[in-house]
C-alpha positions as CSV (number, residue, x, y, z in Angstrom):
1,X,82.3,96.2,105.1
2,X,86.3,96.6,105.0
3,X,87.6,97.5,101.9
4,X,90.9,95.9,100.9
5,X,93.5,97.7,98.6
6,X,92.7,96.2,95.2
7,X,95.2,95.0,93.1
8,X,95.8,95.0,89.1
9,X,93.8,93.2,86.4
10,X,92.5,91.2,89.4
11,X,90.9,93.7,92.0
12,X,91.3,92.3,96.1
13,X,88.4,93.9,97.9
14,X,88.7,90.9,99.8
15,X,86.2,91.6,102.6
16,X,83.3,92.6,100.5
17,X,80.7,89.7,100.2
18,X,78.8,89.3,96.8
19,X,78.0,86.9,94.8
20,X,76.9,86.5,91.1
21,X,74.2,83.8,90.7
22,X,74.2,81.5,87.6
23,X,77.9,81.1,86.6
24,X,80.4,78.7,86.2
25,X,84.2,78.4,85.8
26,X,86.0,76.7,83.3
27,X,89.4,75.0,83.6
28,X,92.0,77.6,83.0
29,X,94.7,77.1,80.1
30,X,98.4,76.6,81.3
31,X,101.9,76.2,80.1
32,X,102.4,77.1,76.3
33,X,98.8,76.3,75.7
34,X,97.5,79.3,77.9
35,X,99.5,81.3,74.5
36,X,97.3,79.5,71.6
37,X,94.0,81.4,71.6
38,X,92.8,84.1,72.9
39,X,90.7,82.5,75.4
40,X,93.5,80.0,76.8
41,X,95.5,83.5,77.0
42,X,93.1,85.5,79.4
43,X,92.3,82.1,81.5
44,X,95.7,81.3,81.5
45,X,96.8,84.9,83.1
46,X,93.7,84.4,86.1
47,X,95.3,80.4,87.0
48,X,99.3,81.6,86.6
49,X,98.4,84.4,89.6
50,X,96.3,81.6,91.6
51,X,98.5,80.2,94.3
52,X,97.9,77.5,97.2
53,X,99.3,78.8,100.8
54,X,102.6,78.8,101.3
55,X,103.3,79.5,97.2
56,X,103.5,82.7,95.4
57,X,102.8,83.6,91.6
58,X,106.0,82.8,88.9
59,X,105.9,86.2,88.5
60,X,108.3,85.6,84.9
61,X,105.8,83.5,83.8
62,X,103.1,86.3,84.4
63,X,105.1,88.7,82.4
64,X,105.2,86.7,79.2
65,X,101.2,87.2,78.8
66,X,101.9,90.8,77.9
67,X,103.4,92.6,75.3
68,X,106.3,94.6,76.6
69,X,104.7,98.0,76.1
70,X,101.4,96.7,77.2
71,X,99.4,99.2,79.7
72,X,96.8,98.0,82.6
73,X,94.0,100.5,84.2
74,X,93.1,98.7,87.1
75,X,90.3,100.6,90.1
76,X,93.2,101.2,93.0
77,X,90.6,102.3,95.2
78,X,86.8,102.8,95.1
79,X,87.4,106.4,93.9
80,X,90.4,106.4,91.7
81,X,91.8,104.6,88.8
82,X,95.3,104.2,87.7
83,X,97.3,103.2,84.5
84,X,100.1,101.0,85.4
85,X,102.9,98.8,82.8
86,X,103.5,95.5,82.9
87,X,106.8,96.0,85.7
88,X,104.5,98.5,87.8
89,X,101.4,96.2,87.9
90,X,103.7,93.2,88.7
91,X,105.1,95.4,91.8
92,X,102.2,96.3,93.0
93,X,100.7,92.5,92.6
94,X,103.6,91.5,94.6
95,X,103.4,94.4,97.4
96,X,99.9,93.1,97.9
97,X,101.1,89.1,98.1
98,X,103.0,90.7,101.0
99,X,100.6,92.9,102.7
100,X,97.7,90.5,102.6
101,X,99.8,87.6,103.7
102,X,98.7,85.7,100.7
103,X,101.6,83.9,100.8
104,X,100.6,82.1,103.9
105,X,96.3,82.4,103.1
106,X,96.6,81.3,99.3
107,X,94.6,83.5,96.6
108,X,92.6,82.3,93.5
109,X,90.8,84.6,90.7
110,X,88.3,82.4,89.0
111,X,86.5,83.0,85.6
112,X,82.9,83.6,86.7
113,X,81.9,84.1,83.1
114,X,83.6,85.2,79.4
115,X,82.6,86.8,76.5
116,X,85.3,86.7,73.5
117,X,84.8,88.2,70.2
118,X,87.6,87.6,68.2
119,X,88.2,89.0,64.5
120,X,91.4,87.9,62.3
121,X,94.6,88.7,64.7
122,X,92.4,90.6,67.4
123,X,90.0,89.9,70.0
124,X,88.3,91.9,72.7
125,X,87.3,89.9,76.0
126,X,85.2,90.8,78.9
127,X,86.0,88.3,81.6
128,X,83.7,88.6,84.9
129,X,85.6,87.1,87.8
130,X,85.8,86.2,91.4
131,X,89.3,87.3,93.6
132,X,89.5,85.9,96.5
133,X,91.7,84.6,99.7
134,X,91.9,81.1,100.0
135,X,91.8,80.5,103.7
136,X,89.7,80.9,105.6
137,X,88.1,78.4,103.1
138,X,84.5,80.6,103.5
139,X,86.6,83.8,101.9
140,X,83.6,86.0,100.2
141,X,86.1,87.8,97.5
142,X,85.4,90.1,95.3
143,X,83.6,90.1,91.6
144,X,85.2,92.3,89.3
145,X,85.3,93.0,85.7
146,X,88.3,92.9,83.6
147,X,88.0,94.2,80.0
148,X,91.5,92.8,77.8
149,X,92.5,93.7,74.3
150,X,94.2,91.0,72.9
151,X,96.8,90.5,69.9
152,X,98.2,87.5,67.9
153,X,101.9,88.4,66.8
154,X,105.0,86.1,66.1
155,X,102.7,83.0,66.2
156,X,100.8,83.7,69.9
157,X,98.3,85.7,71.3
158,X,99.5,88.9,73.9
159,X,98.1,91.5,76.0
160,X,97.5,94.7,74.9
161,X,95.9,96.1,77.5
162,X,93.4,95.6,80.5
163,X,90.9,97.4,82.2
164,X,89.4,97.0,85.2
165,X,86.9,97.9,87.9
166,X,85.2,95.3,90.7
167,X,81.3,95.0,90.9
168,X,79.5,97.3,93.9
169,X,75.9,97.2,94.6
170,X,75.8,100.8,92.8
171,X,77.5,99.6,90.0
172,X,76.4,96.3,89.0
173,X,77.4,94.0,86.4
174,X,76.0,95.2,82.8
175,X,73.2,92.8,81.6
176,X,74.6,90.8,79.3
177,X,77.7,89.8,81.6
178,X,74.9,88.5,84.2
């Protein structure tokens, strides 16, 4: 197995095949809707960094799912974790675009499965997903698990924060996210 450098609040270990019986995406929020609810935010942020080949991510668009000051921990490598802002994680996103030629393969994180529990003007989501290279068409990806504090301020919901790590045969999905 090849481990491939992973990337933000969407991990790439690209070449490590797993799958998660049993789940099913949803259609992903877009536009101004993806900034209505809490759920339409966190789908919205995994279909804005899906591109087809030859496309990249609008990466202004990506920035207005978070709050300025907002902080990402995302697993760089299977070892080590990092804390990123928004500017650093969008670098590093964008590095990777170019490394992994994804401009030319495509890439798509899909919602694999969401919890959401949402009280007043917060909500807490754990959103299991699947990263993965869109040619060759038979891509294995990678499932991860992004934890993201949300916020609803000046009339939309915002990132806070997410944390991350991507799913390994020694460190499985926890139960209730199966």
């Amino acid at each position: 197995m090849k481990f491939v450098r992973a990337f933000g609040l969407f991990i790439l270990a690209l070449m490590i095949p797993f799958s998660v019986p049993g789940f099913s995406g949803e259609t992903a929020a877009s536009g101004e809707e993806a900034f209505s609810s809490p759920e339409g935010l966190a789908r919205g942020l995994y279909a804005a960094v899906t591109f087809d080949p030859g496309n990249i991510p609008d990466w202004d668009y990506v920035r207005k799912f978070f709050l300025p000051e907002a902080v990402i921990g995302v697993r760089k490598t299977r070892t080590t974790m990092e804390v990123l802002d928004v500017e650093a994680f969008v670098k590093w996103f964008e590095e990777d675009v170019e490394l992994h030629k994804m401009e030319e393969r495509g890439f798509e994180e899909t919602v694999e499965k969401l919890k959401m529990t949402v009280f007043g003007d917060i909500a807490q989501c754990f959103v299991v997903y699947k990263a993965r290279l869109k040619t060759p068409a038979d891509s294995p990806g990678q499932i991860g698990l992004d934890s993201f504090a949300l916020i609803k301020k000046g009339g939309r919901w915002w990132i806070v924060s997410i944390i991350n790590d991507f799913v390994t045969p020694e460190r499985p999905l926890p139960e209730d996210l199966r």
